[in-house]
C-alpha distance (Angstrom), angle and dihedral (degrees) to the residues before:
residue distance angle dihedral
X1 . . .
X2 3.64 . .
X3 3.72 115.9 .
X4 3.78 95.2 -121.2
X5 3.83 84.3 58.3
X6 3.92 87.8 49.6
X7 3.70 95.9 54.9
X8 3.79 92.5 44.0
X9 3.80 134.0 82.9
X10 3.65 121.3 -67.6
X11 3.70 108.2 -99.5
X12 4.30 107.5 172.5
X13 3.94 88.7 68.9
X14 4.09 123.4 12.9
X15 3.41 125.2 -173.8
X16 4.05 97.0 -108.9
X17 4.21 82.9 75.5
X18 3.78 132.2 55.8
X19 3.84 115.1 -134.1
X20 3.52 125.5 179.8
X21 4.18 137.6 -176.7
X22 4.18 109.0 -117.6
X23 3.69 87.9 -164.0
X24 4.11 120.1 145.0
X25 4.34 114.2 -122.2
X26 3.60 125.9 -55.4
X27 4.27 85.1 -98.0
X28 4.25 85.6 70.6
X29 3.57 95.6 42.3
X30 3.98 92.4 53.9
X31 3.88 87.9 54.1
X32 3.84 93.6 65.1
X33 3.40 120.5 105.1
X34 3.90 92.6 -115.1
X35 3.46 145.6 114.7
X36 3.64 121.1 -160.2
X37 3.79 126.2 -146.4
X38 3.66 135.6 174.5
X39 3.76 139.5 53.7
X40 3.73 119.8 -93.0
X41 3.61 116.3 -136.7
X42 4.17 114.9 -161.3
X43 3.97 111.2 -158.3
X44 3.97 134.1 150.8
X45 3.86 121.6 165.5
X46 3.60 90.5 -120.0
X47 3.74 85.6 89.6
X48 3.60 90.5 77.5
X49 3.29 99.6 55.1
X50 3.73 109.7 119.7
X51 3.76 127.7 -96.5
X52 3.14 126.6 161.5
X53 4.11 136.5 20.0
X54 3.85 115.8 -59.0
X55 3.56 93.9 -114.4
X56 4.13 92.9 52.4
X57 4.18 109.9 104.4
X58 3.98 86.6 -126.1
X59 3.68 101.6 85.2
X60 4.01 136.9 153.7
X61 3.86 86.0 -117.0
X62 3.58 88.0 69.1
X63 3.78 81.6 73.8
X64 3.30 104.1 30.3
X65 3.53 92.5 59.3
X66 4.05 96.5 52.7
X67 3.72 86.4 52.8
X68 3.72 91.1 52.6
X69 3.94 91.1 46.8
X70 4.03 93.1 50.2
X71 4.40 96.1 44.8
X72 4.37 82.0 41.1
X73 3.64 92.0 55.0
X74 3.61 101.3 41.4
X75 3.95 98.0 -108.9
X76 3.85 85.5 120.5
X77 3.73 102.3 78.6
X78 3.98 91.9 47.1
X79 3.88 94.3 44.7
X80 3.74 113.5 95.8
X81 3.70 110.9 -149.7
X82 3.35 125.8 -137.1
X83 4.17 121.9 -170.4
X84 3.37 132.1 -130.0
X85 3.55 129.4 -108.7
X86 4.44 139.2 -160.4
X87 3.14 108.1 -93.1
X88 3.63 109.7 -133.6
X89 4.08 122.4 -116.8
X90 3.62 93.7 -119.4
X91 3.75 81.7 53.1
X92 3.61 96.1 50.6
X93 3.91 83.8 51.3
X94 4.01 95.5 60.1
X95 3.77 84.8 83.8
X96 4.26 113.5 11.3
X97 3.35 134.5 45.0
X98 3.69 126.9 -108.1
X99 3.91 87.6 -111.7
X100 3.85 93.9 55.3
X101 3.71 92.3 50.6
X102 3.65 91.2 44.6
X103 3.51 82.8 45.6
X104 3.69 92.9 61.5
X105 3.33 101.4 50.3
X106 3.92 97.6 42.8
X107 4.03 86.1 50.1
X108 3.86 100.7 38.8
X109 3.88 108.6 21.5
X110 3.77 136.4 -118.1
X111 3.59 90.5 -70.3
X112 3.47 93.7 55.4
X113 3.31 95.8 48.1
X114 3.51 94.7 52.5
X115 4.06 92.8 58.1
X116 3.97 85.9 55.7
X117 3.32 94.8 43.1
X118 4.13 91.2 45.0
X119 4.31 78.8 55.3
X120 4.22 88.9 55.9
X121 4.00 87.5 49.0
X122 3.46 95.5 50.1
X123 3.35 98.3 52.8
X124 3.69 94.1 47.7
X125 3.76 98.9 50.4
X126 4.02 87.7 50.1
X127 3.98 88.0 51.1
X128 4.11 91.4 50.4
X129 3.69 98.5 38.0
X130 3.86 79.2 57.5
X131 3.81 95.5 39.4
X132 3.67 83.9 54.6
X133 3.86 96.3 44.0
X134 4.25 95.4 -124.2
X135 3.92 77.4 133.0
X136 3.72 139.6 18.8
X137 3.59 92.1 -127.8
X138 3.94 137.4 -32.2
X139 4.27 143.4 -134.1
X140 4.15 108.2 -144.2
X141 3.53 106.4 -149.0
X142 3.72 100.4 -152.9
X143 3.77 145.1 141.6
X144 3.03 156.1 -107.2
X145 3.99 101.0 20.7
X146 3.88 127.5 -102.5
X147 3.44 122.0 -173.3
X148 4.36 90.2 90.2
X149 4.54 80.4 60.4
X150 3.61 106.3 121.5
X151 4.20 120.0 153.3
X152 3.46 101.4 -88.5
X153 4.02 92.9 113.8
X154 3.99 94.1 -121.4
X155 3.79 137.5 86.5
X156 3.56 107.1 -85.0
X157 3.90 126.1 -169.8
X158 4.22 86.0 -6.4
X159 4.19 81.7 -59.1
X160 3.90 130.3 118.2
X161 3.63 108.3 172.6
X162 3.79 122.8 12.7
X163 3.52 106.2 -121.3
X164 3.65 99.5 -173.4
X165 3.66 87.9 54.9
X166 3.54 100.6 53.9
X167 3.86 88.3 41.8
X168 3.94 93.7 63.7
X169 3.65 97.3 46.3
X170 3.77 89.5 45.9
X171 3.91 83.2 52.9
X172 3.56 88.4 44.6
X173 3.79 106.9 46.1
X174 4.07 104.6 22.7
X175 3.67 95.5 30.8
X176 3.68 114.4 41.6
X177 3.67 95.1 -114.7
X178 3.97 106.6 143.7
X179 3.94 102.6 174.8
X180 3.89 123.4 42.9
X181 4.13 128.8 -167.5
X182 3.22 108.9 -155.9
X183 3.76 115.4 -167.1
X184 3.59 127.6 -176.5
X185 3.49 125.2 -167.9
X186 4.35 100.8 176.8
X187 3.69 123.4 119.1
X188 3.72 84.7 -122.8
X189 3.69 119.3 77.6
X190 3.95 104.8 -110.4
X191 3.98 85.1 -118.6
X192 4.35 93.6 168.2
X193 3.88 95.7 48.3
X194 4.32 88.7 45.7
X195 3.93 82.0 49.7
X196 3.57 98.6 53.3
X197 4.03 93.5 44.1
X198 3.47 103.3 34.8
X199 3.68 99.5 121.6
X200 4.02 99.3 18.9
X201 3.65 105.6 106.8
X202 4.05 93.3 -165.3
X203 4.01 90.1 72.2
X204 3.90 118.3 69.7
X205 3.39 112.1 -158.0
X206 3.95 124.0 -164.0
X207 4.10 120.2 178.7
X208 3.18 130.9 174.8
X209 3.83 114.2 -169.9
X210 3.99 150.6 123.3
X211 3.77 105.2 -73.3
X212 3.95 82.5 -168.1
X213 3.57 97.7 68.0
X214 3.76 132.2 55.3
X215 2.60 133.2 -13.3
X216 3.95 81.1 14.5
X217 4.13 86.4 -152.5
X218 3.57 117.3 119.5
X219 3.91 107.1 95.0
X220 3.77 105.4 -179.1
X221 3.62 81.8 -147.4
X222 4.47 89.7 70.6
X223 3.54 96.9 80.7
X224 3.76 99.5 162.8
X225 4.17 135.9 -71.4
X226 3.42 136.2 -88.8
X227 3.89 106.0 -30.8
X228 3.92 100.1 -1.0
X229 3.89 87.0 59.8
X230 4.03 100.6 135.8
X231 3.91 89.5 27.0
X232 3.93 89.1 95.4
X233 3.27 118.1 74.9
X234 3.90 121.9 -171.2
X235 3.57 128.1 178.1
X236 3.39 120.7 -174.1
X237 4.20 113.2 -161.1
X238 3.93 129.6 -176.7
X239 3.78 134.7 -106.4
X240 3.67 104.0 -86.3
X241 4.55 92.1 30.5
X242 3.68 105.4 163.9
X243 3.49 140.3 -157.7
X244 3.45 89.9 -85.0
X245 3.79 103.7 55.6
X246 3.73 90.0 40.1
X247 3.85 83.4 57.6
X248 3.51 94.7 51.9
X249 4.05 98.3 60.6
X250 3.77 90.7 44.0
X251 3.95 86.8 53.1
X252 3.78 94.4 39.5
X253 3.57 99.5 33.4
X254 3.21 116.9 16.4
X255 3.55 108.4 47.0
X256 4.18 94.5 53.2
X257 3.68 97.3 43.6
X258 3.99 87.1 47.2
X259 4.02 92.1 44.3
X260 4.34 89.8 52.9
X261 3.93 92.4 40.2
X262 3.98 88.5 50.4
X263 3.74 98.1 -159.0
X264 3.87 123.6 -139.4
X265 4.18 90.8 -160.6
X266 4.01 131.3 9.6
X267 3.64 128.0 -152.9
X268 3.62 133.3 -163.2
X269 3.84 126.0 -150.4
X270 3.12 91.2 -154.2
X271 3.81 116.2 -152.6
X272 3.73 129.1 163.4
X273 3.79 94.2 -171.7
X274 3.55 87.6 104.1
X275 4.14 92.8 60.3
X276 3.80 112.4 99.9
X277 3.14 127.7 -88.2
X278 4.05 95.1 35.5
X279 3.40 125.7 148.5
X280 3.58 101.9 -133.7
X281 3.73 97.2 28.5
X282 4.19 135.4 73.8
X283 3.70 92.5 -163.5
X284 3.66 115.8 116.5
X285 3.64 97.7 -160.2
X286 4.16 113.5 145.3
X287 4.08 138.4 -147.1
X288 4.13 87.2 -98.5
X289 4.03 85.8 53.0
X290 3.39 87.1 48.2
X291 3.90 98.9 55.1
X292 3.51 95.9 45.6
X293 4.06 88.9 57.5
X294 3.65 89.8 53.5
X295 3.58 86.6 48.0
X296 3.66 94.9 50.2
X297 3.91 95.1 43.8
X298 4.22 88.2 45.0
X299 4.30 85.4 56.1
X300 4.21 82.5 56.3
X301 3.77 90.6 48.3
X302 3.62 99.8 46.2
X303 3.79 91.9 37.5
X304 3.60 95.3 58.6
X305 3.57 110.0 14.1
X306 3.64 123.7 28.4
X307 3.87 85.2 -89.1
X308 3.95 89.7 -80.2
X309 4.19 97.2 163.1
X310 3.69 123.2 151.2
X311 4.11 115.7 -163.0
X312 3.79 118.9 -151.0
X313 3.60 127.3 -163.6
X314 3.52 116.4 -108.6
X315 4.11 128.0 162.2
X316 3.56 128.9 -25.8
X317 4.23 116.9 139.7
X318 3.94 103.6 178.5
X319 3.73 99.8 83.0
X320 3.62 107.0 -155.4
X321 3.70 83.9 43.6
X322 3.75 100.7 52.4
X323 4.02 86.4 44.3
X324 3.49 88.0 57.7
X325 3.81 105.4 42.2
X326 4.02 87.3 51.6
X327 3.80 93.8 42.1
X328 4.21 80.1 57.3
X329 3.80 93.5 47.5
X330 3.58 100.7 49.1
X331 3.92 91.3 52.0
X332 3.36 85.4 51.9
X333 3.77 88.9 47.0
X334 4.26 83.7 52.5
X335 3.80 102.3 45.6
């Protein structure tokens, strides 16, 4: 693809139409003679449309920036994109109530609720170009964040539908995917997506965040109900964590729960709020830190499941440092 196609909108499937993947379970798809390579990149230039104030941290140069960062350091011409697509209601309705997406766009407007929506698409196309094994796995560059989303027909936590959520019961329930690792890597504790999947012992979630700071949830202690107890993962780090005591839980933590759960897809909430130098994070975790997570959470993937991971954009306010920390991940997403 030419890089002036890259950086433009995505053409093969626009919001105004509904596409979806007719493809059998992940079992079928590991019986064909195929090997996928490449990294998926999801885009559309509907994720700089404008949301909140221009003083607010969650801005469309968040965005803007990582795409500048990935075309400057000549991750571009290696990326295969892969275009959004509308999610459909009944889609929406995996994960929220009918009252919290009318909710959304009574509160925020069509336009608004478009951009979230445009979020929910892009994390479903990533998850069935991997299902279908177009790409080995896939970074979604989308805003604003998700994984605070709840039902409570408002923006929560900068989030209005939680796009990782959606995207592991679409796996689930449309794709054949039974178990789902969810990591996420934000400063904030992923509140929403520990909501939804609280009690659901077929979705492994592991978090590392600040329980200090909003939404000051994330008690190690909550560790799941009834028979997902152990499924829920929290780990709660100090102002000033580093790479090495991130390091440490995914060693220690991570990689045993992840090894007994055996999952059959892994998603990242992907948040570089907790890379130094934020500014709405303490964490002081760097771009080498942030490779060697990808590289630990890519050794799940391919251990278990054919490697099929999807990343989704989460937090991440210091532009040059979010544009950074992503450019890092996705090369580690390539290798």
């Amino acid at each position: 693809m030419h890089r002036r196609e890259f950086l433009g909108k995505s053409a093969a499937l626009s919001l105004a139409g509904t596409t979806s993947l007719a493809l059998g379970p992940w079992q079928a798809a590991l019986a064909k003679p195929m090997t996928p390579t490449g990294t998926g990149w999801v885009w559309d230039d509907i994720f700089l449309t404008p949301f909140f104030s221009p003083t607010h941290p969650e801005q469309p140069e968040r965005v803007a920036a990582i795409r500048r960062a990935i075309e400057a350091q000549g991750l571009a011409r290696d990326l295969r994109p892969i275009a959004i697509r509308q999610p459909a209601e009944d889609e929406l309705r995996l994960i929220h109530t009918d009252a919290h997406i009318a909710g959304i766009r009574r509160n925020h407007g069509e336009t608004i609720d478009r951009l979230g929506r445009a979020g929910v698409g892009a994390a479903l196309a990533a998850c069935e170009a991997v299902h279908a094994r177009t790409v080995r796995n896939a970074f979604v560059c989308s805003r604003p964040p998700g994984h605070h989303a709840r039902n409570e027909g408002e923006v929560v936590g900068f989030c209005l539908y939680n796009n990782v959520a959606i995207a592991a019961r679409h796996l689930q329930r449309n794709l054949g995917y039974p178990r789902i690792l969810i990591v996420d890597w934000d400063y904030h504790h992923g509140d929403g997506t520990e909501h939804f999947f609280y009690g659901d012992p077929s979705v492994l979630i592991f978090d590392t965040h600040d329980w200090r700071a909003y939404p000051q949830t994330g008690d190690p202690a909550r560790r799941g109900a009834g028979a997902a107890v152990g499924t829920k993962i929290s780990v709660d780090l100090p102002c000033g964590a580093t790479d090495a005591q991130v390091l440490r839980a995914y060693d220690e933590q991570l990689q045993a729960a992840a090894d007994a759960f055996r999952p059959d897809f892994v998603l990242i909430s992907a948040g570089f709020d907790s890379r130094t130098q934020d500014k709405l994070g303490c964490f002081d975790i760097t771009d080498a830190g942030y490779r060697q997570m990808t590289e630990r959470v890519r050794a799940i993937a391919r251990r278990h499941c054919g490697e099929r991971l999807v990343s989704v954009l989460e937090g991440g306010y210091n532009f040059e440092g979010i544009a950074s920390g992503v450019a890092t991940h996705v090369r580690a997403l390539m290798a």
